[in-house]
SELO-755751 format. One record per residue (C-alpha): chain; x, y, z. Coordinates in Angstrom, 2 decimals, always signed. Example, Ala and Ser with C-alpha at 12.3 -4.5 7.8 and 13.67 -1.06 7.14 Angstrom:
REM residues 2
A_+12.30_-4.50_+7.80 .
A_+13.67_-1.06_+7.14 .
This chain:
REM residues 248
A_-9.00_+20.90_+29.81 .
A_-5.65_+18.88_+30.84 .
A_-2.66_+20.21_+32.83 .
A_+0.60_+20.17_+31.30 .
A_+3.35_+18.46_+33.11 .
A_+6.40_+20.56_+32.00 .
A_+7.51_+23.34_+30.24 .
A_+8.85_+21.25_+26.93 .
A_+4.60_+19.81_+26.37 .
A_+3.80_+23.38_+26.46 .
A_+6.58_+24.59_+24.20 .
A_+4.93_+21.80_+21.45 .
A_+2.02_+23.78_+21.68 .
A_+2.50_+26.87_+20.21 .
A_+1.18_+26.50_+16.99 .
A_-2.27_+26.41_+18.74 .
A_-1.69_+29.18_+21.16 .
A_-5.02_+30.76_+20.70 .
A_-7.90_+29.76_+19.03 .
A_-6.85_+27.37_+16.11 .
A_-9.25_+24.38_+16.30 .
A_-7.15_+21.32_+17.25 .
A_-8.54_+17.32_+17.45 .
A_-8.00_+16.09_+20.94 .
A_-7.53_+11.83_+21.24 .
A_-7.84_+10.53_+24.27 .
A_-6.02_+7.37_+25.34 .
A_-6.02_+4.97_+28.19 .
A_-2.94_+4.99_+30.60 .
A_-2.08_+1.47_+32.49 .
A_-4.16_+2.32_+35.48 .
A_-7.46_+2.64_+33.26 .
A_-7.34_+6.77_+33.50 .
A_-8.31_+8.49_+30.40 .
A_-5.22_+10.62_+29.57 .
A_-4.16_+13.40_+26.78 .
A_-1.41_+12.86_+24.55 .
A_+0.01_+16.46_+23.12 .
A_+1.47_+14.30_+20.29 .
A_-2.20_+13.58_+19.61 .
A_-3.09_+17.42_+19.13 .
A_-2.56_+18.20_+15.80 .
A_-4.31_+21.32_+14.09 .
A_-6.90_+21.20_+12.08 .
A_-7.59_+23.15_+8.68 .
A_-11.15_+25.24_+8.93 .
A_-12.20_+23.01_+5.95 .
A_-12.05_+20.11_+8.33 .
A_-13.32_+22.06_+11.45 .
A_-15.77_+23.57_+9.24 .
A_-17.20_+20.06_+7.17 .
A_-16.91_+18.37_+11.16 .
A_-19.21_+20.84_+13.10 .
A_-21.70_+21.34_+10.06 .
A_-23.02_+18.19_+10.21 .
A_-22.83_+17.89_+6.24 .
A_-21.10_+14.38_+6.95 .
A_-23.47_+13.19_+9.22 .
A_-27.26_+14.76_+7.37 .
A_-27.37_+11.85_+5.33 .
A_-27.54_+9.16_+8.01 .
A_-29.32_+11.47_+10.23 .
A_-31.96_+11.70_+7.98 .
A_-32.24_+7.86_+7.81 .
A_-32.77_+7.48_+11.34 .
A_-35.05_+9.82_+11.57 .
A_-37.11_+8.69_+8.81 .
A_-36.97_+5.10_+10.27 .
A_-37.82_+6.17_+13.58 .
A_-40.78_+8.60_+12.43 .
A_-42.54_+4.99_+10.97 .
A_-42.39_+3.19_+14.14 .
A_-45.31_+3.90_+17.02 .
A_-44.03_+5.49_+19.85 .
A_-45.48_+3.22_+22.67 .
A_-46.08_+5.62_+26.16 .
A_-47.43_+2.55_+28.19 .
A_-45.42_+1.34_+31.49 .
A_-45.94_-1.23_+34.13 .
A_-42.95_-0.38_+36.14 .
A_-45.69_+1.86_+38.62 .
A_-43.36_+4.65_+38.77 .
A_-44.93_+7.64_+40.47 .
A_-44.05_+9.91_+37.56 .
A_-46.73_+8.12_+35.11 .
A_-49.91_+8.42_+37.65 .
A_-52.56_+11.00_+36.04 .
A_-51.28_+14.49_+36.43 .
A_-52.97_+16.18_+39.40 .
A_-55.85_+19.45_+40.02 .
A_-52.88_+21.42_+41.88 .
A_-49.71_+20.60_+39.27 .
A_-51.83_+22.39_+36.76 .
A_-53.30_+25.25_+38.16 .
A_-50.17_+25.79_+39.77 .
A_-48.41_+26.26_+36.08 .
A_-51.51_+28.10_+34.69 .
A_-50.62_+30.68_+37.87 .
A_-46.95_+30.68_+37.11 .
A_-47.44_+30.96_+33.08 .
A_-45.63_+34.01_+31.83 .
A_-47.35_+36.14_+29.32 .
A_-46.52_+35.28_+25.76 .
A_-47.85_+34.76_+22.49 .
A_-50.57_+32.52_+21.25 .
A_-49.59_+29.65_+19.02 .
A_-51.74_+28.68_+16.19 .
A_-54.88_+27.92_+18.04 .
A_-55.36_+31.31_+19.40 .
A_-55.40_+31.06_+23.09 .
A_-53.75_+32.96_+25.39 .
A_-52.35_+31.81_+29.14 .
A_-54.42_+34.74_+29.80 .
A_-58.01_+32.78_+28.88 .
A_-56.25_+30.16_+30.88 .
A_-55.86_+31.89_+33.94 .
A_-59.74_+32.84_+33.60 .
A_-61.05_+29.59_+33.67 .
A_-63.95_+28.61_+36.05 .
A_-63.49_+25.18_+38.20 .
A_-65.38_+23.63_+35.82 .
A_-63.45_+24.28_+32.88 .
A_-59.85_+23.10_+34.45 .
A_-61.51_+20.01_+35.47 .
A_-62.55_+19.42_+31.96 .
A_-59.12_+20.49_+30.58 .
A_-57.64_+18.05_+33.44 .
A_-59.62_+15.18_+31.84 .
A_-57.89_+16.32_+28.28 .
A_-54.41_+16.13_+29.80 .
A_-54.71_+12.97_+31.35 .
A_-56.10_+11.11_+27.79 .
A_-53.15_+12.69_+26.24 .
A_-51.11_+11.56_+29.21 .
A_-52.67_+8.20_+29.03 .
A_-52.90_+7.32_+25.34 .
A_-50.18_+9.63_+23.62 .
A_-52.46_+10.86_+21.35 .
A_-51.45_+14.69_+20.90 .
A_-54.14_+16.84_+18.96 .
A_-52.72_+17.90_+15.77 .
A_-52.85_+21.67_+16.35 .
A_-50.09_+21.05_+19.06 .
A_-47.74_+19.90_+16.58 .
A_-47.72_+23.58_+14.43 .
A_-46.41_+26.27_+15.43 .
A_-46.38_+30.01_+14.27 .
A_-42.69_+30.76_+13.09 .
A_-41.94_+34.56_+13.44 .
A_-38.51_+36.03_+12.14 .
A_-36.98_+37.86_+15.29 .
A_-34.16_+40.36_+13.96 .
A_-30.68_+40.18_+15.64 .
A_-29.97_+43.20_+17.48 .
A_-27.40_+45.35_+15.55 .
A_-27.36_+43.50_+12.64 .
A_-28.22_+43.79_+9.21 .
A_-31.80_+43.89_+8.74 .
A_-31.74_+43.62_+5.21 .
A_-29.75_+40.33_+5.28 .
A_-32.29_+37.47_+6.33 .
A_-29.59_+35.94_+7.67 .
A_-29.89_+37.81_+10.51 .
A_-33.21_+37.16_+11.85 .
A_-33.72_+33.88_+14.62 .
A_-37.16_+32.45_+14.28 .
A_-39.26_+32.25_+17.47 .
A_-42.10_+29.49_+16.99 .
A_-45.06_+29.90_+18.89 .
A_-47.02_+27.25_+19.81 .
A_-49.71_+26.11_+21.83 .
A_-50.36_+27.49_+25.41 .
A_-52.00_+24.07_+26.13 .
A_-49.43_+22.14_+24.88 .
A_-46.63_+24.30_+27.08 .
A_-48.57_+24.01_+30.23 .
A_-49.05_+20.31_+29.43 .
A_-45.13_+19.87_+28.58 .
A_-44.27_+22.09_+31.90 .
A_-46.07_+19.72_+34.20 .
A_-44.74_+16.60_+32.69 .
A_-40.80_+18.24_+32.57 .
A_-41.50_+18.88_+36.24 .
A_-41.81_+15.93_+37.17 .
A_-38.89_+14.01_+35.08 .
A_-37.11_+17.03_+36.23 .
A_-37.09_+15.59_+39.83 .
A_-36.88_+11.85_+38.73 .
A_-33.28_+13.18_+37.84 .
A_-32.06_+15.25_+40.40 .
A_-33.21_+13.16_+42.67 .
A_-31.45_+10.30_+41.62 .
A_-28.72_+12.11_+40.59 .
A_-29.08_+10.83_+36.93 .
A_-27.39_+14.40_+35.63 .
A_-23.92_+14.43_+35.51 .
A_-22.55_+17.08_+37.88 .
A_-20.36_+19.16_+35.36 .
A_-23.87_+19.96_+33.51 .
A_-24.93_+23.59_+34.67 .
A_-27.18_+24.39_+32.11 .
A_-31.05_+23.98_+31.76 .
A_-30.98_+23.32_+35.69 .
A_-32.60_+24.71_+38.66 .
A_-30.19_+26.56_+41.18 .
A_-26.99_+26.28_+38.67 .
A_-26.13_+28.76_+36.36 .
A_-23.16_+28.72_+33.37 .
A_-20.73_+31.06_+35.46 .
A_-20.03_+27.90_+37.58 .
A_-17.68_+26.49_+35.08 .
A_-16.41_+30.06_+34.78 .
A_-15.23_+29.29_+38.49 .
A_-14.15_+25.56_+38.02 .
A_-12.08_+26.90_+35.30 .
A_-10.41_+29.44_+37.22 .
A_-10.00_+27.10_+40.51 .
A_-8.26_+24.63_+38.20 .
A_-5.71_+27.10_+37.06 .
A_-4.61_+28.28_+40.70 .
A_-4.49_+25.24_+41.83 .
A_-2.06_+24.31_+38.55 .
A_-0.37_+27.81_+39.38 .
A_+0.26_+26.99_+42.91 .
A_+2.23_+23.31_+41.85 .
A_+3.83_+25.44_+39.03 .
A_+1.98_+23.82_+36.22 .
A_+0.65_+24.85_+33.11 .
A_-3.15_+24.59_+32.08 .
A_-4.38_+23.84_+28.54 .
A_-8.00_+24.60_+27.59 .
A_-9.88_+23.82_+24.96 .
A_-12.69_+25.36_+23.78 .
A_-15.11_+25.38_+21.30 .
A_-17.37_+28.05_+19.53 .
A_-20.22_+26.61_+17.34 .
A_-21.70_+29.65_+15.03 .
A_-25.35_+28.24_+13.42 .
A_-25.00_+24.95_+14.90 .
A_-27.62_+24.07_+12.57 .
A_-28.09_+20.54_+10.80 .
A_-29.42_+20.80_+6.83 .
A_-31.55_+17.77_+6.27 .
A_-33.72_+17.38_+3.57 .
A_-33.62_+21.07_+3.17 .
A_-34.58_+22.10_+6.28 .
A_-32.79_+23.12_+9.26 .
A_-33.26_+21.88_+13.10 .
């Protein structure tokens, strides 16, 4: 998003008026200030937009990476004695089994219900299991399939496969497990303020409509000095990457 400093930039821009995908290149002014050049907007064809946002360019050396990184062994050990790598604790987990919502088993067949009707003993002993997991980074390989059910879209096509999202199920285990450990790298963030503070999404007491309301703030405030506002934005159908012949 970039305000327009006169009538004549906006004129230049009116064979993108709508929604026509346009290349944005930023610059750097003399006092270091990353600026927006209209001259640099130029329109793009949907060949272009479309071979960009596909990832068809990129699958190849996406696919080397990964492969390369797959080979190596992760290593989960740290000295550093940050409190987020102690043992995970009695109350974090049966606070999650308690908060579990009811869903679907994954391939192992147990339900956060069974969970939730597990004696003292039992949570201790599942404890122990989360902690050598924790510890070692050795994940059982059941946690590691999933169940992948086709989920049709709602008024769409049923006959076109197309129009079915998968849902993969997976482990209750390994969710409560992933839950506790999120939680706490969750407040290793915020509370260093790691996250950058335009990011709304996937965050506790933030929701999307609050760049609905930057956006509209920014254009009274470009109203109100008689200015003219140009947004950008970007709509990504199947953001899906094809690698190998598989999608991610």
């Amino acid at each position: 998003m970039v305000e327009l400093k006169s009538n004549d930039q906006a004129k230049k821009l009116g064979a993108i008026a709508t929604f026509i995908p346009v290349t944005v290149s930023p610059h750097k002014s003399e006092n270091s200030k990353r600026v927006i050049r209209i001259r640099d907007i130029r329109c793009c064809s949907e060949g272009e937009m479309v071979e960009e946002l596909s990832g068809v360019t990129h699958a190849r050396r996406i696919k080397q990476t990964k492969q390369r990184a797959e080979k190596g062994h992760l290593n989960f050990s740290s000295e550093d004695g940050e409190p987020y790598n102690n043992p995970q604790l009695m109350s974090e987990l049966k606070n999650y089994i308690v908060k579990s919502n009811e869903s679907a088993a994954g391939p192992d067949g147990v339900y956060y219900q069974f969970l939730r009707q597990l004696p003292e003993s039992c949570l201790h002993t599942l404890l122990k299991l989360f902690n050598n997991i924790w510890t070692t980074g050795d994940i059982p390989p059941s946690w590691r399939e999933a169940s992948v059910v086709p989920n049709p879209k709602p008024w769409k096509d049923p006959s076109d496969p197309s129009n079915y999202r998968p849902i993969a199920l997976t482990s209750c285990l390994c969710k409560t497990l992933e839950r506790m450990v999120n939680d706490r790298l969750v407040h290793v963030l915020e509370s260093r303020n790691l996250l950058s503070n335009v990011q709304s999404g996937f965050r506790k007491d933030h929701i999307t409509l609050d760049h609905l309301v930057k956006l509209k703030t920014f254009i009274k405030k470009a109203f109100a000095r008689k200015k003219q506002v140009l947004a950008v934005f970007s709509i990504f159908k199947k953001p899906m990457i094809l690698l190998g012949g598989m999608e991610f």
